[in-house]
PDB file with SEQRES, HELIX, SHEET and CRYST1 records, atoms N, CA, C and O in Angstrom:
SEQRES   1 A   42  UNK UNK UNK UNK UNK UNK UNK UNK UNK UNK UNK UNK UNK          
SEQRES   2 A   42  UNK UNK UNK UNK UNK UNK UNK UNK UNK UNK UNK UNK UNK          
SEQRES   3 A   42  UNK UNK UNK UNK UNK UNK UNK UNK UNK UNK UNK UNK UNK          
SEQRES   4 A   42  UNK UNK UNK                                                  
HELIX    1 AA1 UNK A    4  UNK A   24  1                                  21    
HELIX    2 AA2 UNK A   25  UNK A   27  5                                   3    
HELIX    3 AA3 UNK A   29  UNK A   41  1                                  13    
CRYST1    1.000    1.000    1.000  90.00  90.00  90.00 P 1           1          
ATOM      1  N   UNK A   1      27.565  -1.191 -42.034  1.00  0.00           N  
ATOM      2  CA  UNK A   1      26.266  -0.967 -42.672  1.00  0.00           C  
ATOM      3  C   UNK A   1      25.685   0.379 -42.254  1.00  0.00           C  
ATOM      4  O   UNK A   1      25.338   1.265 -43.035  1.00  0.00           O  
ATOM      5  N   UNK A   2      25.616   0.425 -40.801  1.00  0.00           N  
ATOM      6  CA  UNK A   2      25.068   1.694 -40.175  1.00  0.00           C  
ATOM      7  C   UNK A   2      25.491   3.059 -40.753  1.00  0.00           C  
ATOM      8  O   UNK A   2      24.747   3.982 -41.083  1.00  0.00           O  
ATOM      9  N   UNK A   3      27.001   2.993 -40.817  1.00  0.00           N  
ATOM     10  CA  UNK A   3      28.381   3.863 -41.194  1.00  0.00           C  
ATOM     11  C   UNK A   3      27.690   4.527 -42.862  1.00  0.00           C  
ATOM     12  O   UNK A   3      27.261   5.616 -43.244  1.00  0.00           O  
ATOM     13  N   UNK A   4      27.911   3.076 -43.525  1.00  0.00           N  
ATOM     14  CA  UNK A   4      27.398   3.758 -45.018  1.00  0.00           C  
ATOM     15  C   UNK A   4      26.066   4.365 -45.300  1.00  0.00           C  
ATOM     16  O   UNK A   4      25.832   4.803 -46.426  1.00  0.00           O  
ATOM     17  N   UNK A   5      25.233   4.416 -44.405  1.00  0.00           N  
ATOM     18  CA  UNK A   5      23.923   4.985 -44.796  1.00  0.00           C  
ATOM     19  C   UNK A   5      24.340   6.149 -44.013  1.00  0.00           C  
ATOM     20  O   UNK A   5      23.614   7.055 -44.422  1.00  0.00           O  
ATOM     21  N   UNK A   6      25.053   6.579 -43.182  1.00  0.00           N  
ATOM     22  CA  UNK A   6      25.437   7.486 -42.876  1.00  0.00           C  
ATOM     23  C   UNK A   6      26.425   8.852 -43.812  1.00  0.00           C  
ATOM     24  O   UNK A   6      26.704  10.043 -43.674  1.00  0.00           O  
ATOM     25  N   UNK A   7      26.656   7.792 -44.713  1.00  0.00           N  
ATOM     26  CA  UNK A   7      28.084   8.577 -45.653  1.00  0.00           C  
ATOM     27  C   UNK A   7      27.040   8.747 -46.460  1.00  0.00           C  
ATOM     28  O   UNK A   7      26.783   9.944 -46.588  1.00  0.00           O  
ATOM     29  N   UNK A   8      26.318   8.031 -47.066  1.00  0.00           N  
ATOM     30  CA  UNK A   8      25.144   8.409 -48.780  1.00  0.00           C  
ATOM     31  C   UNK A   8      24.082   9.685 -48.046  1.00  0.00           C  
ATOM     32  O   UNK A   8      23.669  10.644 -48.698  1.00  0.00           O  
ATOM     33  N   UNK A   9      23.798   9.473 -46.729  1.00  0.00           N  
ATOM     34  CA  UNK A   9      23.031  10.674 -46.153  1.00  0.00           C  
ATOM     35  C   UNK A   9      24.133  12.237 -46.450  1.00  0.00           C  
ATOM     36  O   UNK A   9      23.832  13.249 -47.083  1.00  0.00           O  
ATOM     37  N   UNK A  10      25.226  11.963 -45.837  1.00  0.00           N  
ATOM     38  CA  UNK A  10      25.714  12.802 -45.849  1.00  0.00           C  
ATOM     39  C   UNK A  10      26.450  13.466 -47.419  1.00  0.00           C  
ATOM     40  O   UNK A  10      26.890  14.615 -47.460  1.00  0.00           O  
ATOM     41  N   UNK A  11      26.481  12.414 -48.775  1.00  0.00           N  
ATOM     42  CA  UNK A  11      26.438  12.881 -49.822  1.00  0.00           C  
ATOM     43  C   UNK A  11      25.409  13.488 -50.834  1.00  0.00           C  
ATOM     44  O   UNK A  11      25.436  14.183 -51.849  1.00  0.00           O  
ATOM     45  N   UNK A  12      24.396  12.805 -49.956  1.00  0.00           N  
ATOM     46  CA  UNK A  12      23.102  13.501 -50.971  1.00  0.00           C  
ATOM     47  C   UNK A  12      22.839  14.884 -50.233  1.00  0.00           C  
ATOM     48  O   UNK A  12      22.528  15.817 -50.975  1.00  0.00           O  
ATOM     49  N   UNK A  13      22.939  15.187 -48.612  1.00  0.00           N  
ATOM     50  CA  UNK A  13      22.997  16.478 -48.374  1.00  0.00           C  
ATOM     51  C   UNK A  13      23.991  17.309 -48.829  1.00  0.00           C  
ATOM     52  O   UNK A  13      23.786  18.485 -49.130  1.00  0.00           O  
ATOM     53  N   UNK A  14      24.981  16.800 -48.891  1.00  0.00           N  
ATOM     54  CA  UNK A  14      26.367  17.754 -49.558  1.00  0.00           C  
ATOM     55  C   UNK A  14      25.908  18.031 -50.872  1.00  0.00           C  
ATOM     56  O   UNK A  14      26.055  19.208 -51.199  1.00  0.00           O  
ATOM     57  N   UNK A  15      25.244  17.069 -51.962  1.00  0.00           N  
ATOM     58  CA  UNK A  15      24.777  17.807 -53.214  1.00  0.00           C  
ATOM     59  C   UNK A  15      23.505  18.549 -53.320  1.00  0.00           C  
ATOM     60  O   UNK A  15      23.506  19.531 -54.062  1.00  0.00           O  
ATOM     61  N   UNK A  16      22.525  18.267 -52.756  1.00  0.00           N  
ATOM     62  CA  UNK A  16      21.670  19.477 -52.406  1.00  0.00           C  
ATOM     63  C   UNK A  16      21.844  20.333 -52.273  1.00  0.00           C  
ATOM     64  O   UNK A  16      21.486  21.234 -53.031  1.00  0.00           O  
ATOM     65  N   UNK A  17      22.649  20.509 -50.969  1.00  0.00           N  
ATOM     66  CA  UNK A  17      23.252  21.827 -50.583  1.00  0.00           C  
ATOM     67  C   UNK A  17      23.926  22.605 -51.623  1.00  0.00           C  
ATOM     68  O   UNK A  17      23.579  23.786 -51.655  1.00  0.00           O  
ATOM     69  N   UNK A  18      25.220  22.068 -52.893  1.00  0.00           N  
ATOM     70  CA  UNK A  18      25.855  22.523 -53.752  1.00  0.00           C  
ATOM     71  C   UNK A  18      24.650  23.229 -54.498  1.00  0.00           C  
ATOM     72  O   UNK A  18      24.523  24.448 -54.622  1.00  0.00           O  
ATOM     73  N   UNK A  19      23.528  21.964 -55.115  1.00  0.00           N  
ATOM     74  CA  UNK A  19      22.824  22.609 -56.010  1.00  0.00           C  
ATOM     75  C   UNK A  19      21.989  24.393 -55.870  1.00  0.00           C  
ATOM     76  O   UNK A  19      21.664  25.280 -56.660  1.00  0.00           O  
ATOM     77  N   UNK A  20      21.943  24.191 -54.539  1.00  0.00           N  
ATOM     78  CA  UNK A  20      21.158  25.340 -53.787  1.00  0.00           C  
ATOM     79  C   UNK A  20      22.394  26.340 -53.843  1.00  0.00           C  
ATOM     80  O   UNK A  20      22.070  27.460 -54.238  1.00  0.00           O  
ATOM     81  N   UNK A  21      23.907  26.158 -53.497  1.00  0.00           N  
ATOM     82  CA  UNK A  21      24.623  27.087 -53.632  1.00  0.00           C  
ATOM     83  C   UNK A  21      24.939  27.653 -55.267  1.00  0.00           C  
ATOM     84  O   UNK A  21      25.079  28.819 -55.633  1.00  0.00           O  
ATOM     85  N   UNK A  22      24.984  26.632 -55.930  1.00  0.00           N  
ATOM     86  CA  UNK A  22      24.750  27.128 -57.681  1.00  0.00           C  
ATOM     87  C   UNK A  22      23.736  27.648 -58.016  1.00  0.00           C  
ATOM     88  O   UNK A  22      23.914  28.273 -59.061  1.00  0.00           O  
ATOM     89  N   UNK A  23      22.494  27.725 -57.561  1.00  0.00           N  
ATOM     90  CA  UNK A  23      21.300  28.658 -58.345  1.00  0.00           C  
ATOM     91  C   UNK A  23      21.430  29.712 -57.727  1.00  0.00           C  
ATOM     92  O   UNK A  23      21.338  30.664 -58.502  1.00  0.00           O  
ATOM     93  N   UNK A  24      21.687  30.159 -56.178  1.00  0.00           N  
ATOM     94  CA  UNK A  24      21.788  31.058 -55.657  1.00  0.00           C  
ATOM     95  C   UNK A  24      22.881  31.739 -56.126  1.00  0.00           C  
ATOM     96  O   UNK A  24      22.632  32.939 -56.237  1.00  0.00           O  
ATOM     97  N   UNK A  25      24.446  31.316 -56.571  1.00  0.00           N  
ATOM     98  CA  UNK A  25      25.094  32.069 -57.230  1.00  0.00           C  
ATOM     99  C   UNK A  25      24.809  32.552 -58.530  1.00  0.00           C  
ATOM    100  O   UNK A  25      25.155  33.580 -59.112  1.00  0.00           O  
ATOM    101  N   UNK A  26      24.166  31.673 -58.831  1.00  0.00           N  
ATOM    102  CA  UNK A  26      23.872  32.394 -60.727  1.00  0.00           C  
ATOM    103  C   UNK A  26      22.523  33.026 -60.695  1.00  0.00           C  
ATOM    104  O   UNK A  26      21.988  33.408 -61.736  1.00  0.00           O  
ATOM    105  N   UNK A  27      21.841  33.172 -59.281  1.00  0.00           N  
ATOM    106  CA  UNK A  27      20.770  34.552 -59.325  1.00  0.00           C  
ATOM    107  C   UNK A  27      21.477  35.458 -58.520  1.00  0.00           C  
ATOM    108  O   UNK A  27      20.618  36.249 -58.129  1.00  0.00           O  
ATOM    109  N   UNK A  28      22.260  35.692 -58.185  1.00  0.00           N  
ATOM    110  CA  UNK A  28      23.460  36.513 -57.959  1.00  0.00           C  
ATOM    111  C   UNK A  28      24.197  36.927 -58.898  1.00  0.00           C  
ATOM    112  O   UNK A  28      24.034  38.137 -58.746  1.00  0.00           O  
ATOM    113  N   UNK A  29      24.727  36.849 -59.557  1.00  0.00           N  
ATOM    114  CA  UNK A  29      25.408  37.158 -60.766  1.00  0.00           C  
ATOM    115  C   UNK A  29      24.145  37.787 -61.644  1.00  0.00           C  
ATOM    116  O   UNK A  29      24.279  38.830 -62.285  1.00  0.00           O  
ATOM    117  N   UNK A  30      22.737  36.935 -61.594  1.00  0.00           N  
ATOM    118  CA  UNK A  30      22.226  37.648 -62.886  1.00  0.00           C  
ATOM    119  C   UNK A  30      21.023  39.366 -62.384  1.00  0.00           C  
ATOM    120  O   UNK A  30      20.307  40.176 -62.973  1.00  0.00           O  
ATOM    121  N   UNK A  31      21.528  39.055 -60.873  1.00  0.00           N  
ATOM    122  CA  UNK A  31      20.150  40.235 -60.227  1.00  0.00           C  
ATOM    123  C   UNK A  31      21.687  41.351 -59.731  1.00  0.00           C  
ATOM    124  O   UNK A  31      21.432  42.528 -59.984  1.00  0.00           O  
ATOM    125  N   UNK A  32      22.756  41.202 -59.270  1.00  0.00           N  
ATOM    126  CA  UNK A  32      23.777  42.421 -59.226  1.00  0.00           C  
ATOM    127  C   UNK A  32      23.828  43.332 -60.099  1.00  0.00           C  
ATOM    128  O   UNK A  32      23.561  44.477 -59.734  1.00  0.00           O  
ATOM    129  N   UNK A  33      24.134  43.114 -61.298  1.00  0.00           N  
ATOM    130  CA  UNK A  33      24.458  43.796 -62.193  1.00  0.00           C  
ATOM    131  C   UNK A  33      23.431  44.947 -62.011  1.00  0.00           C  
ATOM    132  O   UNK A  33      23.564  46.126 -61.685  1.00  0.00           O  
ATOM    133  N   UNK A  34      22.153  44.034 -62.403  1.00  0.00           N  
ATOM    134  CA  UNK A  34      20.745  44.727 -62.504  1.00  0.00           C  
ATOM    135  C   UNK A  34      20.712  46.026 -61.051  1.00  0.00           C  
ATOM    136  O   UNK A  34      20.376  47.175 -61.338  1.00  0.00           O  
ATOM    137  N   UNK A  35      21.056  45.704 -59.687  1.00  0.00           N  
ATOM    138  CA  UNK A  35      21.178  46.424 -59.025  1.00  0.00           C  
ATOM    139  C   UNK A  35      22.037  47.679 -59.140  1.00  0.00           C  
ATOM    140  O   UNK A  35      21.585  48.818 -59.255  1.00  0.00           O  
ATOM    141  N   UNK A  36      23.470  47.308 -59.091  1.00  0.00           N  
ATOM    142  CA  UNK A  36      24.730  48.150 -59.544  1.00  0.00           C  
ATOM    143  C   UNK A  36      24.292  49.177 -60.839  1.00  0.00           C  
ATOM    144  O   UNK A  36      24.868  50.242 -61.063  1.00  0.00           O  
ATOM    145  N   UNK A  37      23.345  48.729 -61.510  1.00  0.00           N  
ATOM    146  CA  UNK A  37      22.736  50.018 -62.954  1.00  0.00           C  
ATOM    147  C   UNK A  37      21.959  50.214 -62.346  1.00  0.00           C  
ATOM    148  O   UNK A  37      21.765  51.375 -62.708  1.00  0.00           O  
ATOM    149  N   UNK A  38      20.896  49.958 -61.271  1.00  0.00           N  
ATOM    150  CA  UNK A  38      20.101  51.211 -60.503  1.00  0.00           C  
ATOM    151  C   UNK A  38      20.688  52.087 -60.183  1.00  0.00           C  
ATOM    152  O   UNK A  38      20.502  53.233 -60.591  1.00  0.00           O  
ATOM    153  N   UNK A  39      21.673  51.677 -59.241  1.00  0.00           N  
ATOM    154  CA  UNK A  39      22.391  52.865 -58.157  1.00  0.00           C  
ATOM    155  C   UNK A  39      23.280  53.995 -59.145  1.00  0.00           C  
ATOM    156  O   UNK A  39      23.537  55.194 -59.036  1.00  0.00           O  
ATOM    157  N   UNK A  40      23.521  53.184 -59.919  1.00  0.00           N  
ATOM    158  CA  UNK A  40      24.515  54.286 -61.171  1.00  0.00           C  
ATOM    159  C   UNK A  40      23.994  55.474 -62.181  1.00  0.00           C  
ATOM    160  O   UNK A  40      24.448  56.480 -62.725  1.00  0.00           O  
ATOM    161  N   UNK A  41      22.533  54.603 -62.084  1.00  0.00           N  
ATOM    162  CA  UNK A  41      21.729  55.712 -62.929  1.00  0.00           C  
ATOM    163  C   UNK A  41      21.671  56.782 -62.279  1.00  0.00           C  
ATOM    164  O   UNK A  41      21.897  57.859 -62.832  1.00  0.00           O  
ATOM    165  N   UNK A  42      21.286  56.666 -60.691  1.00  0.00           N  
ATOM    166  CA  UNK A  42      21.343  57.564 -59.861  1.00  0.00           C  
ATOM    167  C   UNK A  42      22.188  58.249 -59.530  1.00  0.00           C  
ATOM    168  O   UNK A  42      21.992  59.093 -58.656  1.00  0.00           O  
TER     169      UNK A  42                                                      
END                                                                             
């Protein structure tokens, strides 16, 4: 019993965590570019 509230803790942090690593990659992807054409203009 103890064990499984231990494993659903540790799956709902593992998808949090993912979700937080997916927005952070796709505001990565969408703010680089934008950087990389600053520096180029220059």
């Amino acid at each position: 019993m103890f064990r499984r509230i231990i494993v659903l803790e540790l799956k709902m942090i593992a998808s949090a965590f993912q979700q937080k690593l997916c927005i952070s990659l796709s505001w990565a992807t969408r703010t680089y570019p934008r950087i990389y054409q600053i520096y180029s203009s220059w």
